[in-house]
N, C-alpha and C positions, 0 to 999 in steps of 0.2 A: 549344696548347703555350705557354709564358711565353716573355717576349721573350729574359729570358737564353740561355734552350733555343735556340731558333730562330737566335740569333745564333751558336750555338756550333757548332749543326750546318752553318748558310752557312759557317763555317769552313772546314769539313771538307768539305764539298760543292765550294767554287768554290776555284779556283786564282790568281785576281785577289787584288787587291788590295780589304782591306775596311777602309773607316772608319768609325770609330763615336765618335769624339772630338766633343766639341760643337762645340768653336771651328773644329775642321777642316771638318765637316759643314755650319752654315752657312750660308758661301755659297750651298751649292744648294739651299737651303728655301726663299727670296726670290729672286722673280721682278725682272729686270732693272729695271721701274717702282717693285718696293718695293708692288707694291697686297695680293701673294698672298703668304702663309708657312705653310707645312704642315709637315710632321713624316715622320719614316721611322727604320725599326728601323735603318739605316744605308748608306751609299754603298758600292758596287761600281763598282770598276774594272777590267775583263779586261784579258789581254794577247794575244788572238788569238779569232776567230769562234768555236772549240771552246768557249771560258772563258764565252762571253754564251749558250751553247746548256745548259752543266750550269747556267751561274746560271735559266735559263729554266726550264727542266724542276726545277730545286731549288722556284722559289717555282709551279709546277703543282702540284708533291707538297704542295707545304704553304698554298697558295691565298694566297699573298701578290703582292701587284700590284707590278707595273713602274713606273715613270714613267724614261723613259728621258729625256737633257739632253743637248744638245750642248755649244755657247758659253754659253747661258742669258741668251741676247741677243735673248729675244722678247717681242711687246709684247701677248702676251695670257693671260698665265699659263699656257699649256702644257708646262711643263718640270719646275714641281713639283709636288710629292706633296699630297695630301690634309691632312686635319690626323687621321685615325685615328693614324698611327703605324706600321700595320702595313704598311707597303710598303717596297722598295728605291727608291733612285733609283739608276739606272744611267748612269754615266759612261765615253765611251770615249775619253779623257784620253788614256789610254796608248796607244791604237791610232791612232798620227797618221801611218806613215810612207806617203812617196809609194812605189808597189810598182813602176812603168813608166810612162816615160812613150816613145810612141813617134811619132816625128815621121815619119814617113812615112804610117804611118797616121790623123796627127793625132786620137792619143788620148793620156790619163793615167788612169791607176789608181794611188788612195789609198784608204788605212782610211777609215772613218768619222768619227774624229775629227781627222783631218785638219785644220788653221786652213784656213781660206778666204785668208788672205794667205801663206801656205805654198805651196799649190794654185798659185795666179799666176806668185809667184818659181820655182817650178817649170818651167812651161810658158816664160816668160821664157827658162830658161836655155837651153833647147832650141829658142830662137827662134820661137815661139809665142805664142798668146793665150789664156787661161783667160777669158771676158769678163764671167761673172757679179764683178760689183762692186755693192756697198752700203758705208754706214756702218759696220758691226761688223763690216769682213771682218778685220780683226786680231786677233779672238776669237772670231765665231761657226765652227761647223765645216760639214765638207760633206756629212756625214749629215744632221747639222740642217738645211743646206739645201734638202738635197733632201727630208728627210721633212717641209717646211711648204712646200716651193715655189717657193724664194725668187727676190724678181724681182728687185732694185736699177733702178741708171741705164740699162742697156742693154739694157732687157728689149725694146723696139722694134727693134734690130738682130739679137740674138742668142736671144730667145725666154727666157723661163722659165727655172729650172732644171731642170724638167722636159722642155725644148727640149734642153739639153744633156748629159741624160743617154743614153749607149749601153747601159749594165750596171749590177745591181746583184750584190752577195753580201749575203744578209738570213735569219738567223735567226726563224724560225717561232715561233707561241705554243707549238707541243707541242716546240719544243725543236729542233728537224730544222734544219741550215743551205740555205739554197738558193743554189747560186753560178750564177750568169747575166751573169758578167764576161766579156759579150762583146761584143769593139771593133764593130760591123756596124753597118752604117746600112741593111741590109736584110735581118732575119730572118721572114719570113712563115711561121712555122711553129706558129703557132694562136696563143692570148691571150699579148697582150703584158702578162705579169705586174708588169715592174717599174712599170708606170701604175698597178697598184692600192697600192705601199707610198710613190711618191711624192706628198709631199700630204697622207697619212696621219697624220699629228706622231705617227707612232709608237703607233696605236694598234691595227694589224694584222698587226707586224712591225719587226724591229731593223735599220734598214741600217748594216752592218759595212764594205762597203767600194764605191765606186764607180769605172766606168770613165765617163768624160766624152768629150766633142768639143773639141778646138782650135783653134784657128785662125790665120792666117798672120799675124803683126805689122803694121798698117798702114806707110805708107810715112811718114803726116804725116796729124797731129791739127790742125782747125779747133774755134777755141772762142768763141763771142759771146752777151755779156749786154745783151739787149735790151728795151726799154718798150716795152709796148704800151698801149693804150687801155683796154680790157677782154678780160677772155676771150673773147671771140667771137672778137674779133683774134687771140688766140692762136691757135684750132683752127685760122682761116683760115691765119696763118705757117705750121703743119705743116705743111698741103696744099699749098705754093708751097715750101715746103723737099723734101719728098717731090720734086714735081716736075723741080726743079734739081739735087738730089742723089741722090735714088733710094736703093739700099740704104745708100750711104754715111751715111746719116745716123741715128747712132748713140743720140743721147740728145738729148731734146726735151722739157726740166723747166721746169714753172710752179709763178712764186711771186709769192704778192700781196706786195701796198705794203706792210701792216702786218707781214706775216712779215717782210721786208727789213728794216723798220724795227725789229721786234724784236733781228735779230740786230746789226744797225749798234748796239745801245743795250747789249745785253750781252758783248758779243765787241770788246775795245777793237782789236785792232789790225785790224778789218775795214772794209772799206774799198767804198764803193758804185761801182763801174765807171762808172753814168755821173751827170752832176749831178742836181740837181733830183730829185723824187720825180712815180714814175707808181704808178695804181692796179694796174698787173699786170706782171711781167716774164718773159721767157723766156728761157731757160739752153739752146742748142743748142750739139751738138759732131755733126761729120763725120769718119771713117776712114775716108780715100786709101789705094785700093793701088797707086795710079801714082806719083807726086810730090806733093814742095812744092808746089809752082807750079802743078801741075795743080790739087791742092786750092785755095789760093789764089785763081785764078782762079774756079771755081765757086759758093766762099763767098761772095766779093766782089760776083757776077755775082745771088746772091740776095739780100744783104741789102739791093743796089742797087733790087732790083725790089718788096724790101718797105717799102723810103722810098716808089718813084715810088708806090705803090699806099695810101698810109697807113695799112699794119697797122702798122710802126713808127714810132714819133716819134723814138729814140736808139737807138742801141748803140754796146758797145764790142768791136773783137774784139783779142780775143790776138794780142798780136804775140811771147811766148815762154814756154815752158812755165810761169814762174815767174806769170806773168797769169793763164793758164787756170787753175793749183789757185787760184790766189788767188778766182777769179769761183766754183769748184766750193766754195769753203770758206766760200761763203756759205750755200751749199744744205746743206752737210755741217753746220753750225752749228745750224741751225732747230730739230731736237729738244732740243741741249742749251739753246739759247737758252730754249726755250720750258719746261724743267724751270727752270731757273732763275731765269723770271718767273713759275713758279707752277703751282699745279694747272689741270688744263686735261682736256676729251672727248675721246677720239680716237676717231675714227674713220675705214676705210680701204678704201677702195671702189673700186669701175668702173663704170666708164657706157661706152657708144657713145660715143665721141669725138663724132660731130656734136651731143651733147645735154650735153656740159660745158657752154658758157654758161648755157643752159637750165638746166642744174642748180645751179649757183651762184646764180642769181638767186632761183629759188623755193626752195633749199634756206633760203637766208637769212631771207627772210621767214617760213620754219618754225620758226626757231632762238627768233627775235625773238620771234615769238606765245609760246613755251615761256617765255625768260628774256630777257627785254626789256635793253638796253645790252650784252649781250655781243660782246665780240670773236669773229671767226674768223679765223682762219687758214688760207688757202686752198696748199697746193704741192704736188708731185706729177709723177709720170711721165705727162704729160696726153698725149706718143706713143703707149701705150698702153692708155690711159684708165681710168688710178689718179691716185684725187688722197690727198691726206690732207688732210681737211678736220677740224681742233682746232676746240674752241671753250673760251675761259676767259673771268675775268669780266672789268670793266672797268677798267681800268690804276686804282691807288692803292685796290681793292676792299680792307675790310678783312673782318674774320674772319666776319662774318653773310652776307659776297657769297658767300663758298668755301663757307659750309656751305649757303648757296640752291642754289649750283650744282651741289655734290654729292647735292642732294636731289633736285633736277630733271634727272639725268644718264639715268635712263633714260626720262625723256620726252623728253630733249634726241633721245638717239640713237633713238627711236621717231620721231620728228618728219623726222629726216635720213633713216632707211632705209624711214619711206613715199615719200621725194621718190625716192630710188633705185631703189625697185619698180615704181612708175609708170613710171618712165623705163626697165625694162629690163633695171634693173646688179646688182650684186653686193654685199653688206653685205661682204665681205671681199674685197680682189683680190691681197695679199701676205703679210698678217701671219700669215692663219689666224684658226682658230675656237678653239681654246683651251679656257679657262674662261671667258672675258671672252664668247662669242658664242656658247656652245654653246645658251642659252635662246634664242634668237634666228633660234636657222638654220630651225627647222622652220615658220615663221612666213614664212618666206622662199623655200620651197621644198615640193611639192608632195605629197600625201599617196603617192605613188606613190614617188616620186626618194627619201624617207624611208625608204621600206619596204626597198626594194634598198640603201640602205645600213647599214640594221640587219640585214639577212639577210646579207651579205659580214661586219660586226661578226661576228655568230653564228658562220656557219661558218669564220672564221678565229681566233679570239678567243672561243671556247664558256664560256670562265670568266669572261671579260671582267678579265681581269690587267692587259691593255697597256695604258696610259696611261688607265685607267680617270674617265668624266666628261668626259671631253678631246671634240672632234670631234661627238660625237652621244651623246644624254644615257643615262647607263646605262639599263638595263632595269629 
């Protein structure tokens, strides 16, 4: 059928909202980085689970693919379409509202496209904690999040966002809604289905709307930016933070000297918490359910014991909210800093915590052998053993260093994700697999582990519509 046809019958088929204007459309053809730009006969936006189930069964009937999009705040090209042309991308823009939140049960139920800083202020009002936090929570959504996984800062206290999900309602490839919006933190009543759509980036299924977990407001936040020696010192501070603080200890981010240094050099009004420069720092926070003073005391009582012990040389802690963002806005800074100083590898990983040093150390000398003077860039939720390790070329490179490093990008990252396989870990531990890693995963994982997830693709996804390419490579 000609695209005109096909547009005219989505007309008449969905009851959302369709665009097809170029300058509107856009947006959602360029991924977040600007690396990926595909094409689509145009954007669908529903205004209820019924409207993504005719839009579903519309492009079944006529075998046109999905790519569904949340925020479009991810960093591996999973959000847009191909460059054929012949696919929707689906936006659920319009399905943002929070449907319950209920504070005795410490749950919320939201659409899907819900902001993630919507979601918060929500829970807030009801004197609550939503606790999934990242960088793009002021635009990514909490479909998106939960259909990539997403961890941010306190993935070490509060788990994944797949830790925080109770319920999904998720539209089917053949069109059927499934609603499983239920608040329980104990249903044993056979597969627990919503594990197979979260994670998924939407290539097995639409999540329309989730129920979540909450949790009680802390009493008082401890916040310190501290130097350490090397990573080793770091994992070593976890384990003596653990110790001292036990659950309370909510987010435990490492970031090297040159990452610091990058954003101290693009970010004027940032500002380094303590003097001098160390090769590694660490970014911890604790959430007190008793008191100030109680927290206080404990903070104090650890960072004391990580002077007498020499994992630290400095820190500074917070002495009032306006300190702590200021120490968080260094960490928050690091991707824009590091777009702004230029092209650059990512790559986004897990190790065992006890084998971070060990991974730093030989990872580097792997980078080196590939592209001899490069920088990296070492930070990350090293509490649960994600780091993001960049790599760009050497500070004043001119146009022959970008185009060596773009040439050598996937030896670079061959180079990195042999030092990760030995050791154990994972080529992805947040972002996802996308397009950016889908050649990659099967190399990573096991002819068997492969096979069970092209057979769940099959029998969930027979036409292979949903996010087609994305996750695990077509057939």
């Amino acid at each position: 059928m000609p695209d005109d046809d096909l547009k005219a019958s989505l007309r008449t088929a969905f009851r959302g909202r369709v665009v097809e204007d170029a300058d509107a459309l856009a947006p959602h053809l360029t991924d977040y980085r600007k690396r990926w730009t595909g094409r689509a006969l145009a954007l669908a936006q529903p205004d209820s689970a019924e409207d993504v189930a005719a839009l579903v069964r519309w492009c079944g009937q006529h075998r046109v693919a999905i790519y569904p999009q949340g925020g479009n705040t991810g960093l591996v090209g999973g959000s847009v379409p191909d460059g054929a042309g012949h696919s929707i991308v689906l936006s659920l823009a319009r399905m943002n509202a929070i449907l319950d939140v209920d504070r005795y049960n410490n749950t919320l139920t939201a659409q899907g496209g819900a902001v993630l800083a919507t979601v918060q202020d929500a829970a807030a009002q009801a004197d609550r904690l939503f606790p999934l936090s990242l960088g793009a929570e002021g635009s990514c959504t909490l479909g998106g999040n939960l259909a990539t996984n997403a961890g941010g800062i306190q993935v070490l206290r509060y788990g994944n966002a797949r830790d925080l999900c109770l319920g999904l309602e998720v539209v089917t490839p053949d069109g059927q809604i499934w609603n499983g919006l239920r608040g329980l933190r104990k249903d044993n009543t056979g597969y627990d289905l919503k594990q197979l759509f979260i994670g998924a980036e939407g290539s097995l299924g639409i999540i329309t709307a989730a129920t979540v977990k909450l949790y009680p407001r802390p009493a008082a936040q401890m916040t310190a930016f501290a130097a350490v020696p090397d990573a080793h010192s770091a994992v070593r501070l976890l384990s003596l933070a653990q110790s001292f603080l036990s659950a309370s200890l909510t987010a435990f981010e490492l970031i090297s000297g040159p990452a610091v240094e990058l954003v101290l050099h693009h970010t004027p009004a940032a500002r380094s918490p303590v003097p001098g420069a160390s090769p590694y720092y660490v970014l911890l926070e604790s959430s007190d359910a008793e008191s100030a003073a109680h927290a206080t005391e404990r903070f104090e009582a650890l960072m004391q014991a990580a002077f007498e012990t020499g994992i630290v040389t400095d820190a500074a802690i917070a002495s009032t909210l306006a300190q702590s963002a200021a120490f968080w806005q260094i960490r928050h800074h690091l991707p824009e800093a590091q777009a702004t100083d230029g092209e650059n590898i990512k790559h986004d990983i897990s190790l065992p915590i006890s084998r971070i040093g060990e991974f730093i150390d030989a990872a580097q000398a792997a980078v080196h052998a590939v592209l001899p003077g490069a920088r990296i860039f070492v930070f990350g939720h090293v509490g649960d053993g994600n780091l993001h390790y960049n790599v760009s070329t050497p500070a004043g490179a001119d146009a022959r260093a970008y185009q060596a490093m773009r040439a050598s990008e996937k030896n670079v990252s061959a180079a990195v994700y042999e030092v990760v396989a030995r050791m154990n870990g994972s080529i992805s531990a947040e972002h996802g697999v996308g397009q950016l890693r889908v050649g990659s995963v099967a190399r990573y994982k096991s002819a068997a582990e492969m096979a069970m997830m092209a057979g769940i693709k099959r029998l969930f996804d027979p036409l292979g519509l949903f996010n087609p390419g994305r996750v695990i490579a077509a057939d």
